[in-house]
C-alpha positions as CSV (number, residue, x, y, z in Angstrom):
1,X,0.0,0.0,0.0
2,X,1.6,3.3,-1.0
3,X,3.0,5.3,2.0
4,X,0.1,8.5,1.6
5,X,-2.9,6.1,1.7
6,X,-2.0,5.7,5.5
7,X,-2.2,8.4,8.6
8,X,0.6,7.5,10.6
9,X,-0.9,8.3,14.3
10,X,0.8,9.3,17.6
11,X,3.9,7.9,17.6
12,X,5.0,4.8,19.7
13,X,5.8,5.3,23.2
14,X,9.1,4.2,24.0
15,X,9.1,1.7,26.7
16,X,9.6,3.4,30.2
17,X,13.0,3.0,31.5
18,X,13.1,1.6,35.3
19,X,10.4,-0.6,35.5
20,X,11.4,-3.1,38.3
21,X,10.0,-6.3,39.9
22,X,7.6,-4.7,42.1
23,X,6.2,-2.4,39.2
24,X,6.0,-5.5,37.1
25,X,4.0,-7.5,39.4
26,X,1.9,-4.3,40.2
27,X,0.9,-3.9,36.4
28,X,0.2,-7.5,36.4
29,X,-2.3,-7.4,39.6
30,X,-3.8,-4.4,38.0
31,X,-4.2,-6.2,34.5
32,X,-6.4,-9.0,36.5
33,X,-8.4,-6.6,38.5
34,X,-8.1,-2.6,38.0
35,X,-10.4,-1.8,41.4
36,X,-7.8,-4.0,44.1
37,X,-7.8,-2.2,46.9
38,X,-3.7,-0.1,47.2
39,X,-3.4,-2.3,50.3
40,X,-3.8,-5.3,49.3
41,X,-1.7,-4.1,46.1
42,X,0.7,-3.4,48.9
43,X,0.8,-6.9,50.8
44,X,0.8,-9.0,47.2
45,X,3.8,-7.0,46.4
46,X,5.6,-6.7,49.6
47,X,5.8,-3.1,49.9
48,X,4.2,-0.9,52.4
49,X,1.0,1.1,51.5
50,X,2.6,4.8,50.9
51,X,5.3,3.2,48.8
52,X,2.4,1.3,46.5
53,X,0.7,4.4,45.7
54,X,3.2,6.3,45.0
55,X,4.9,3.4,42.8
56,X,1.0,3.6,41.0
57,X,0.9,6.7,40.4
58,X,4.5,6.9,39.1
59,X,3.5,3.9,36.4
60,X,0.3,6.2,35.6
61,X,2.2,9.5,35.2
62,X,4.9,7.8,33.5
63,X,2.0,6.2,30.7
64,X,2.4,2.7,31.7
65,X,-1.1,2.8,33.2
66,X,-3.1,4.5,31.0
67,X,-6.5,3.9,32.6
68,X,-8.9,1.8,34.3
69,X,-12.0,0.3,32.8
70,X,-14.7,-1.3,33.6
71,X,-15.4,-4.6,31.8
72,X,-18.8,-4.5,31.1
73,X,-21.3,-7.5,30.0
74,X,-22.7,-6.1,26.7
75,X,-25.7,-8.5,27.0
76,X,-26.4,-7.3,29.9
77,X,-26.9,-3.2,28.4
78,X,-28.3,-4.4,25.4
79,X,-25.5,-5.1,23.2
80,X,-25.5,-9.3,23.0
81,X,-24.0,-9.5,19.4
82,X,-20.3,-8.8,18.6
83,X,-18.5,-8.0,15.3
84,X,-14.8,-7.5,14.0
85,X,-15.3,-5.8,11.1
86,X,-12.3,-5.8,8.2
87,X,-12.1,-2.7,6.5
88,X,-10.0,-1.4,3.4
89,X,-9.3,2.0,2.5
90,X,-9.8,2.8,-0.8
91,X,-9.1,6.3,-0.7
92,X,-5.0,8.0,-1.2
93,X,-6.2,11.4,0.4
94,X,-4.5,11.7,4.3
95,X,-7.5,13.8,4.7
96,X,-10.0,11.3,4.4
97,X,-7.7,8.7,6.3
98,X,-7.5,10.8,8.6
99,X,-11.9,11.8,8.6
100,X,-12.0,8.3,8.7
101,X,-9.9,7.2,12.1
102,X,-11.2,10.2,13.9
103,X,-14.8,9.2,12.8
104,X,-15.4,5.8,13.3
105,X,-14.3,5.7,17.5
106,X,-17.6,8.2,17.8
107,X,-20.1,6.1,16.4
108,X,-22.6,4.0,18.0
109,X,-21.7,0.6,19.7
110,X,-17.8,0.8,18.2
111,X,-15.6,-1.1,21.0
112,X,-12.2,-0.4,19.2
113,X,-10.8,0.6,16.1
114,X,-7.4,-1.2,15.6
115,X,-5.1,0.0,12.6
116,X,-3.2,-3.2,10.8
117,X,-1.0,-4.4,8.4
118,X,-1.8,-7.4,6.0
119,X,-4.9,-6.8,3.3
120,X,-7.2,-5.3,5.4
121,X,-6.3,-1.4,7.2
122,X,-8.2,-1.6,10.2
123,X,-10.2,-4.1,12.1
124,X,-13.3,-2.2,13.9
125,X,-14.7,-4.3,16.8
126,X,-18.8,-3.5,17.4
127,X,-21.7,-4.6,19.2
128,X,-24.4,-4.3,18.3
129,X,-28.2,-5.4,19.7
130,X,-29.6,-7.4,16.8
131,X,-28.1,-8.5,13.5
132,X,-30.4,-5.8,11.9
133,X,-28.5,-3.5,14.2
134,X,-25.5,-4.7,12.4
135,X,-26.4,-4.4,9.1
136,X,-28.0,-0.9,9.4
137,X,-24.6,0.2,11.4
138,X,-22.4,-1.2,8.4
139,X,-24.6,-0.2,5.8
140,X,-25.2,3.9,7.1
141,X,-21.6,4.2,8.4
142,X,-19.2,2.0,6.6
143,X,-20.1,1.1,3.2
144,X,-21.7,4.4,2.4
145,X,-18.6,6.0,3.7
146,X,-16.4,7.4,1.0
147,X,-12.9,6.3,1.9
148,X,-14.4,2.5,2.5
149,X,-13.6,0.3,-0.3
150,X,-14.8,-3.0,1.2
151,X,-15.9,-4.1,4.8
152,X,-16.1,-7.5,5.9
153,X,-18.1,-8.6,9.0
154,X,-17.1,-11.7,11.2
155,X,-19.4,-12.4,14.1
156,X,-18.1,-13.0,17.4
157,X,-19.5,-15.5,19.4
158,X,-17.3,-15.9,22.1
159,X,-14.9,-13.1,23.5
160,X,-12.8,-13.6,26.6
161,X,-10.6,-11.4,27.8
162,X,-7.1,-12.1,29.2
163,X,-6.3,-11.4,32.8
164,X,-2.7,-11.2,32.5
165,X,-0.2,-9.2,29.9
């Protein structure tokens, strides 16, 4: 694909320099369960309470945490189907690349947009509450979207996340 058809994003983090043992294993406990309590994060990790939230706070300042979410049950709101959605760009215009990517994260029931490499530019993960849902939500937003040269849905009917990096 030619170099302008792509918008190149913010660019890579490096990796944080200094990240010891104890921040390791405090990234890891936080992966599993992002509401543990700072003193029990402080008792699995051996280090006194102060020292654990000032050790989280550094790893969140520093970038390494960048949030905490909740992990919802999409069934449970509404939202019982799931889709990855394949999408090519067709258009070469940065502008409309770029339209596109700050577009599609807004619109209704997208979980994540994920920019790749291979034949396909980005892999859009939905939900959606019926498969008419779906099909309207590909139809109004992605085919009939200009820089969208093909979109191919996969259901998903099982998604489980990882507890552990």
């Amino acid at each position: 694909m030619p170099k302008d058809r792509r918008s190149p994003g913010p660019a890579p983090r490096p990796v944080p320099e200094g990240l010891d043992e104890v921040d390791r294993k405090l990234v890891r406990l936080l992966t599993a369960d992002g509401r543990m309590a700072n003193n029990a994060l402080a008792e699995a990790t051996g280090i006194a309470p102060s020292t654990c939230l000032t050790r989280v706070r550094s790893l969140r300042e520093r970038g390494v945490i960048r949030g905490f979410h909740a992990d919802v049950d999409l069934a449970a709101v509404g939202q019982p189907l799931q889709a990855l959605i394949a999408i090519r760009i067709g258009a070469h215009s940065r502008d409309e690349i770029d339209r596109f990517r700050t577009k599609v994260p807004t619109l209704p029931g997208v979980l994540s947009l994920f920019h790749v490499s291979g034949a396909n530019d980005y892999l859009l993960h939905v939900s959606a509450a019926t498969p008419d849902a779906l099909r309207e939500f590909v139809l109004d937003h992605l085919t009939a979207d200009p820089a969208v040269s093909h979109a191919e849905t996969s259901l998903i009917f099982e998604h489980v996340r990882a507890t552990h990096l």
